[in-house]
Structures are given as structure tokens and as C-alpha cells.
C-alpha positions, 0 to 999 in steps of 0.5 A: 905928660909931654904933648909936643907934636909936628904939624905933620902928625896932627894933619896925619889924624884928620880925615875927610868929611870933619867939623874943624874949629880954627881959632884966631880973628880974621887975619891975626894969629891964626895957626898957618902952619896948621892951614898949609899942612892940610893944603897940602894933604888929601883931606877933603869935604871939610866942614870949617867953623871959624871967625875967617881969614886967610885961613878960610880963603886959603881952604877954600881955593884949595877945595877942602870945603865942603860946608863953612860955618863963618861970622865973617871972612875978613883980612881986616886991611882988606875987609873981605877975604877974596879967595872966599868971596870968589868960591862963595859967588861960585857956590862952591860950599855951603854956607851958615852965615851967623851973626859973630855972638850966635858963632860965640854962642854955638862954641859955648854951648857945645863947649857946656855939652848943651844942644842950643843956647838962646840968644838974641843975636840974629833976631831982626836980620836976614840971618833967620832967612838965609838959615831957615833950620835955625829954630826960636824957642819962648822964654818959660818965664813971664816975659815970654821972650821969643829968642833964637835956639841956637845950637851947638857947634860941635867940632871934632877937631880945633886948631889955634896957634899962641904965642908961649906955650909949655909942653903940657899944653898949657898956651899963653897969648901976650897980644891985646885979645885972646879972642875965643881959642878956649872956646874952640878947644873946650867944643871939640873932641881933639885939640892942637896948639902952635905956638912961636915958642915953647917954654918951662911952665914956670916962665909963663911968669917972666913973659906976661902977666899968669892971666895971659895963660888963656888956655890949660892943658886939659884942653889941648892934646898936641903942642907944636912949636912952631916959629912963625906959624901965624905968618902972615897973619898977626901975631903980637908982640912976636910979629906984625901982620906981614902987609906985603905978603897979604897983598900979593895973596889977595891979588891972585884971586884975579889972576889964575897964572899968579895964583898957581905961583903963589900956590906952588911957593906957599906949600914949599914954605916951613914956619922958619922961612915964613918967619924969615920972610917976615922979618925980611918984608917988614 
């Protein structure tokens, strides 16, 4: 079954008020593309589950998000994202801020059709105050371990971006960590996938190792060719973090004029020019 689909479509599915999974880690291969279709829709009263970036920042500067379910925000070479930072000082969203295995544990769960996992992560941190509906539950067996219920996170929609994919749907990453895109997918009801390059199913082969197909084609739903679609988040060995475009992303959130430039610039952008961009800053 051919999956392959634009960001358009896959945008044009969404509606207000829906649990969104976005894959990747902090400012490395997120699915941009996907990101800057949803700036650039009506959807509104968003809830985002992610391991943040500019993805997160982004979403939230542009109002979408109405509750962020988060391990960090981070663009890693700046250690905090500062669009989020500025909308969570604002109390713009509600926030669940988790330890990063209770997020990891969450997408198990849901993924396992479980309602909660135990866990000891959070235990001993404020992360039990500041999320008092976060239940304990005591181990049945002898030790009696009290331990953190925590409990699925269940997403209608997840959107991770790859480096190789086929038109069935299967999605290969070629970088140092494949981070938790299978587990976004297998938490959610709808999954799509960009990824720099569609290719035959048999040259998964001829790009990496058969163990760098992270993600099969049950999981996903849509399949997005889309070159360049991280930028200007990481995306290795394809690309690097493009530096400069992240920083001058990072300084808007001081300067309200900058930002409305910078807004106007990043929506008009498709993956080819992000890609050129890329290629030209670096």
C-alpha cells in the first residue's frame, strides 16, 4: 500500500482540541515541516506531548497550545528554549512537567494499551507537587515499594520526521539515536512520518545497517518526502544543526519587530528552501 502523502493533508486531518506526539529530542531531527503546516493553520487549543525544541517554542508563540506535556524544552546549544520559556513565564498553557523516563514511560504505556506504568522516576522531586493528580500505587509483592502510577499518554496524533523512508511506511534513522519515534507512534491513534528521502524498500540495506529501520509500516498512516524537513533542527548524516538560523530564532523572543520578520519569513519557507538555507549558512 502506497502511504505517501504532503504536509498539507496530513495538517488538513487535525482538528482543535487534539493530543499531538512530536518525535525527535530537543533541537534534533524534529519534523519542521509538519510544525510549520500547523503554524500556519487555524488549529487551536492544542495539547503537545514532546522531548521540546523549537517545535514546542515555535507552538507556543503561535498560540496553539492549550496544554504542554513536556521532559524539557531545550535547543540543546541554547539550553533553554526561549519562546517556551517566555509563554510558560506568561502562563499561557498548562503545563505537566515530567521527569524524561515518566514521558518515556507514559508513551509506553499507552503504546502497551495499559492505563499506568510504575515507576520510580519522580520519586523524591518536585515533580510529585507540581503534578498533585499523579497517583502512587504500593507494590503487591513483599517489598511494598510505593512507586509512581504513571499513566499513559494517550495521543490522537504522532508526527516524527526520518532520514530514509519507503512508501510503505517503513522509516529508517541513520543518525546516533533513534530517540522514542516508535514509541510516539505505537501511543497514538494516527501516525505520519517525513523523512529526507523516500527510497525502494530493498536499499534500506544500501543506506545502514537493517537495524536502523527503527519504525515498520504498521505504525504509520502517511509517509512525507520531504528534503530538508528537520531544518533547522539536526538531522544526521544528512545535515547539521543549522546554528545560525537558531540563533536568530532564539533572539526574537526579546524583540517583538524581529519576531513578526522572522514570522512572516519561516511560514513562506518549503522544505527545498529550508534545505538550500541550510546548505548556504553552513
Amino acid at each position: 500500500m502506497d502511504k505517501r502523502t504532503s504536509e498539507r493533508e496530513v495538517i488538513a486531518e487535525l482538528r482543535d482540541g487534539m493530543t499531538i506526539g512530536i518525535g525527535g529530542w530537543g533541537s534534533r531531527r524534529k519534523p519542521m515541516s509538519l510544525v510549520r503546516e500547523i503554524l500556519r493553520s487555524d488549529l487551536r487549543d492544542l495539547t503537545i506531548v514532546s522531548y521540546g525544541g523549537p517545535d514546542v517554542g515555535l507552538l507556543c508563540a503561535a498560540g496553539k497550545v492549550a496544554k504542554l506535556i513536556y521532559g524539557f524544552v531545550s535547543l540543546d546549544s541554547i539550553p533553554l528554549e526561549p519562546h517556551f520559556r517566555k509563554a510558560r513565564q506568561q502562563a499561557s498553557f498548562r503545563a505537566a512537567e515530567l521527569d524524561e523516563g515518566m514521558l518515556q514511560w507514559g508513551l509506553l504505556a499507552a503504546a502497551h494499551r495499559l492505563p499506568f506504568l510504575p515507576t520510580r522516576a519522580g520519586l523524591g522531586s518536585d515533580v510529585m507537587k507540581i503534578n498533585p493528580e499523579l497517583a502512587r500505587v504500593k507494590s503487591p509483592y513483599e517489598d511494598g515499594e510505593e512507586l509512581v502510577a504513571m499513566p499513559a499518554l494517550e495521543l490522537d496524533v504522532a508526527l516524527i520526521h526520518m532520514n530514509r523512508a519507503d512508501a510503505l511506511g517503513n522509516g529508517q534513522f541513520l543518525g546516533p539515536d533513534p530517540y522514542f519515534d516508535d514509541l510516539f507512534c505505537l501511543a497514538a491513534k494516527r501516525r505520519f512520518m517525513s523523512c529526507e528521502r523516500i527510497i525502494p524498500t530493498e536499499d534500506f540495506q544500501k543506506e545502514g545497517s537493517i537495524h536502523t529501520v527503527k519504525i515498520n509500516r504498521m505504525m504509520i498512516d502517511g509517509v512525507i518526502e520531504a528534503r530538508g524537513g528537520a531544518h533547522f533542527t539536526e538531522c544526521p548524516p544528512d545535515y547539521g544543526r543549522d546554528e545560525a538560523f537558531q540563533k536568530e530564532y532564539a533572539a526574537t523572543a526579546k524583540d517583538p519587530a524581529a519576531w513578526q520578520t522572522f514570522w512572516s519569513t519561516y511560514l513562506a519557507l518549503d522544505c527545498e528552501a529550508d534545505y538550500q538555507e541550510a546548505v548556504r549558512r553552513r
